[in-house]
C-alpha positions in Angstrom: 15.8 -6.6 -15.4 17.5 -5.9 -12.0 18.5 -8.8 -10.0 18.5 -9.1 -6.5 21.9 -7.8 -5.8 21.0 -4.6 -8.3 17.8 -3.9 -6.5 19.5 -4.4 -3.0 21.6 -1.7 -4.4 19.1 0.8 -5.8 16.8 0.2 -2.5 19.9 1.5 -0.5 21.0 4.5 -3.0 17.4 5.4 -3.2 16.7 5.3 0.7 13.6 3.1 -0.4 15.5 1.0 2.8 18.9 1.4 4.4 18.7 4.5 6.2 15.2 5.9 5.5 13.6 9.3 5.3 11.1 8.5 7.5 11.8 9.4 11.8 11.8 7.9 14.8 9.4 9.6 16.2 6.8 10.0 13.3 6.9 6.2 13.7 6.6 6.2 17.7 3.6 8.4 17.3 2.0 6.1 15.0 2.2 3.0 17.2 1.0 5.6 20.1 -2.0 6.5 18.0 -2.1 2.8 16.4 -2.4 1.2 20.0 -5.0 4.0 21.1 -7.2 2.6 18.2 -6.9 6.0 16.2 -9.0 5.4 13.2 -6.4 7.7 11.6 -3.9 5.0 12.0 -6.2 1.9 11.8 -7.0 3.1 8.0 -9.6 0.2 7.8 -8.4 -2.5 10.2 -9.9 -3.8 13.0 -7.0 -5.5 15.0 -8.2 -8.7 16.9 -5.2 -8.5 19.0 -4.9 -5.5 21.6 -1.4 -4.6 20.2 0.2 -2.3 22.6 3.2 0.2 21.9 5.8 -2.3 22.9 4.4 -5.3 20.7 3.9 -3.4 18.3 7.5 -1.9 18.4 8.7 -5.7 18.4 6.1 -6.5 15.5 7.9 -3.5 13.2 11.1 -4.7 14.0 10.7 -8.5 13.2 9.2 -7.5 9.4 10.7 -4.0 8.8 14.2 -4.3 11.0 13.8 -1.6 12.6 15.3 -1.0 15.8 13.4 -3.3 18.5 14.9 -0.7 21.2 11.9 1.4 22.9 15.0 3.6 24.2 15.7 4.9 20.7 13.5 7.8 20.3 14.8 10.0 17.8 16.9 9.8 14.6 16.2 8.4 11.1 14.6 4.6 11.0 16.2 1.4 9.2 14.7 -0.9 7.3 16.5 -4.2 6.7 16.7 -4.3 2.3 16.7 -8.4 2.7 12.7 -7.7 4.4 12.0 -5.9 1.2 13.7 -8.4 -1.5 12.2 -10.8 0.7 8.7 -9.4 0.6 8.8 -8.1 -3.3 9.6 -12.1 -3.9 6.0 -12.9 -2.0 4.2 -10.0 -3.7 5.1 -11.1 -7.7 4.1 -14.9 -6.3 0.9 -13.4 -5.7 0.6 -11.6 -8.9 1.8 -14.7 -10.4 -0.9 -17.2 -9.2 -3.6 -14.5 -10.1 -2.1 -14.1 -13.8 -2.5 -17.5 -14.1 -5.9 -18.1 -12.9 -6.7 -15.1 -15.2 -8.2 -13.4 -11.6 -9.8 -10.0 -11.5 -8.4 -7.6 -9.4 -8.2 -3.7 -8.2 -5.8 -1.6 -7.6 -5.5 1.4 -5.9 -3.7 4.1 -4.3 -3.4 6.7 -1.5 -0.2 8.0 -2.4 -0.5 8.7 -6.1 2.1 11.5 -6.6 4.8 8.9 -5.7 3.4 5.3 -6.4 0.8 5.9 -9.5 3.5 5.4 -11.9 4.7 1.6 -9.6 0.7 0.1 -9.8 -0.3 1.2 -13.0 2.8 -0.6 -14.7 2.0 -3.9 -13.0 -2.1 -3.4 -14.0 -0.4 -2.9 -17.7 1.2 -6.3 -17.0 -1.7 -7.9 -15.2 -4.3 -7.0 -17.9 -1.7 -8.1 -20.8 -1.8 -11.7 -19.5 -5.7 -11.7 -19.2 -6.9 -10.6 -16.2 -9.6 -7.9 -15.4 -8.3 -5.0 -13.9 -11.5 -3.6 -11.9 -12.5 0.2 -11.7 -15.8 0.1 -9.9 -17.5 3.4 -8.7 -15.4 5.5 -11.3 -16.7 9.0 -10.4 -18.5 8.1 -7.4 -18.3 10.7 -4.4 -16.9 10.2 -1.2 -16.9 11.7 2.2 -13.1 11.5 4.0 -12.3 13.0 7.5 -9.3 14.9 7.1 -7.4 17.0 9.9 -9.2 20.0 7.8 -12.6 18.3 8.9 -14.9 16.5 6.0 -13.9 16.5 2.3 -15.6 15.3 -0.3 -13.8 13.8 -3.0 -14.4 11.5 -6.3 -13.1 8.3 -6.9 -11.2 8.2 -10.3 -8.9 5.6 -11.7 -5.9 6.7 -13.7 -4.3 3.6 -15.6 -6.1 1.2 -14.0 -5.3 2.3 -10.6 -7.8 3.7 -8.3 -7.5 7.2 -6.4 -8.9 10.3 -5.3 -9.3 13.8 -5.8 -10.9 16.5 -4.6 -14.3 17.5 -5.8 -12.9 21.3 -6.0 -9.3 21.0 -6.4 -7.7 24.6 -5.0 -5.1 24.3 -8.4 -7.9 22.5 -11.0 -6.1 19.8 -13.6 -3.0 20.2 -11.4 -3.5 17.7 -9.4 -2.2 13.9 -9.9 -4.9 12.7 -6.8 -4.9 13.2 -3.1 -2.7 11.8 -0.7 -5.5 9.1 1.6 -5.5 6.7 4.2 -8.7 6.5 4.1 -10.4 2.8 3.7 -13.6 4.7 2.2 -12.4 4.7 -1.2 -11.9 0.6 -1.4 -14.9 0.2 0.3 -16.8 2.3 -1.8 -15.2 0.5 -5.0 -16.1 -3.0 -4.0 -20.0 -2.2 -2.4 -20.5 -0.6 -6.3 -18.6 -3.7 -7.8 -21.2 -5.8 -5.7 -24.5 -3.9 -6.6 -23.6 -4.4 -10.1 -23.1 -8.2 -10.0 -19.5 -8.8 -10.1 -17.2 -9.8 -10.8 -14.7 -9.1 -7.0 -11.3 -9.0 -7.5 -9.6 -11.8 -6.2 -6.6 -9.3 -5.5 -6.3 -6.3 -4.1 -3.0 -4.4 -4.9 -2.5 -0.8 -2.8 -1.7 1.0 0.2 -2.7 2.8 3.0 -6.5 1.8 3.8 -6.8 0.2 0.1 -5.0 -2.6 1.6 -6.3 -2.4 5.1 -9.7 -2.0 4.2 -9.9 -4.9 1.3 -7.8 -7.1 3.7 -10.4 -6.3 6.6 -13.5 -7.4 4.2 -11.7 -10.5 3.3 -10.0 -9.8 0.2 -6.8 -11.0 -0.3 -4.5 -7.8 -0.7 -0.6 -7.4 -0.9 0.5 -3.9 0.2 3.4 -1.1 0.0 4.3 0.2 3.7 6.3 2.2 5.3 7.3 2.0 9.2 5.2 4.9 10.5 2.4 2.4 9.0 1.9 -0.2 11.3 -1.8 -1.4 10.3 -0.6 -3.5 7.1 1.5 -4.9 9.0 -0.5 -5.8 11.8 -2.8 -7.1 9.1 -0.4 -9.2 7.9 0.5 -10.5 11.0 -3.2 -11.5 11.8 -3.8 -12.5 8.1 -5.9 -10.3 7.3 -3.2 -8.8 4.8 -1.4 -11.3 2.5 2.1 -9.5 1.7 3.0 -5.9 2.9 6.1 -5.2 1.5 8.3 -2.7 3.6 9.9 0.7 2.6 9.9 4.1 2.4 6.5 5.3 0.3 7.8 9.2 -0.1 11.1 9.3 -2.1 10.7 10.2 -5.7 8.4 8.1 -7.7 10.5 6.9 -10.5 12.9 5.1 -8.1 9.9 2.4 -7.5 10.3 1.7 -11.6 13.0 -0.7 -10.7 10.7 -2.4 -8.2 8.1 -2.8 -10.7 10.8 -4.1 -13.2 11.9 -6.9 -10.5 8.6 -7.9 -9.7 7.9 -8.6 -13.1 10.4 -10.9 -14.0 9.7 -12.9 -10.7 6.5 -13.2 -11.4 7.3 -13.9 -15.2 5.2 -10.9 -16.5 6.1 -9.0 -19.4 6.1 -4.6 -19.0 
């Protein structure tokens, strides 16, 4: 199991922090879009604050470390690694309490071709020490707004960990899931969990509007993020979101395996 100073290591060599894929301006057009209230960058949230460019800028750099500098507009973004050892710490307390209390919970996914393989080893975990790892709506249809106009897709769960695809995939059984930041899929999931009479997960574990959009209905979620992402993290801020944990969601997926393995042993789980 890694300890800190591994992981610090790997998050570095890895570009999960350090010096990150992710650009300047991708994440200046985000807080644009974010302050604007693009839906497309809200992914589920619905901010109570009015969150301008500039607070927004400062919000990023306080949890992410990025630079707070509104003068900096091009050139690869930072994240501080001791905000995401920090964060990863808060994230397996929360999976600890819930593996305690034996909690339900749901996990889920808009970046499957690089994080699938991170949430379905901690629903592994989760469901080894008793609790119920949800997959409501399994198959259920649902209508996303993408840049190509509306999609419909079905909502599947691979491992425990909820996802997308499309309902006529251009390359059939090629396809690990779409890439989402839609909040439809969670909302979908937990309406369907409802009609049926329980139980609600008591934690939601995901990204992009899985997060955003449990957080929003009053679920407590923890969240993966990176800083062209601002909603989890203006969720968090606002409570809304319990732990977003801050790095870059794109680099290959098995570099998140030592992530998993950390959180783990903090949150004394087995693999």
């Amino acid at each position: 199991m890694p300890s800190s100073a591994d992981l610090r290591a790997h998050l570095l060599a890895a570009r999960l922090a350090g010096v990150v894929g992710t650009t300047r301006e991708e994440s200046l057009r985000s807080y644009r879009l974010f302050a604007a209230r693009d839906p497309r960058m809200l992914i589920g949230l619905d901010p109570e604050g009015a969150w301008e460019e500039r607070e927004l800028l400062a919000l990023m750099a306080d949890r992410c470390g990025v630079s707070a500098d509104p003068g900096r507009t091009s050139g690869h973004e930072v994240i501080d690694p001791e905000r995401t050892l920090a964060a990863l710490d808060a994230c397996a307390g929360r999976l600890a309490v819930a593996a305690r209390r034996g909690a339900p919970v749901l996990l889920g996914t808009g970046h499957p071709h690089r994080l699938l393989g991170f949430y379905a080893a901690l629903a592994d975990a989760l469901s080894a020490a008793g609790c119920a790892v949800l997959t409501p709506a399994k198959g259920r249809s649902v209508d996303i707004t993408t840049r190509f106009g509306l999609r419909t897709y079905n909502l599947d769960y691979v491992r425990g960990v909820g996802l997308v695809r499309q309902a006529a995939p251009r390359r059939p059984g090629r396809e690990p899931g779409a890439h989402t930041h839609s909040p439809l899929p969670v909302r979908t999931a937990l309406d369907a969990a409802a009609a049926a009479g329980g139980p609600l997960p008591e934690l939601v574990i995901g990204d992009h509007g899985w997060a955003c959009g449990a957080g929003q209905l009053g679920f407590e979620a923890v969240a993966l993020a990176d800083v062209n992402d601002p909603a989890p993290f203006v969720g968090e801020a606002e409570g809304a979101v319990s732990v977003v944990v801050p790095l870059d969601d794109g680099v290959r997926s098995g570099y998140y395996l030592p992530l998993t393995r950390y959180i783990l042993k903090r949150a004394c789980l087995s693999q």
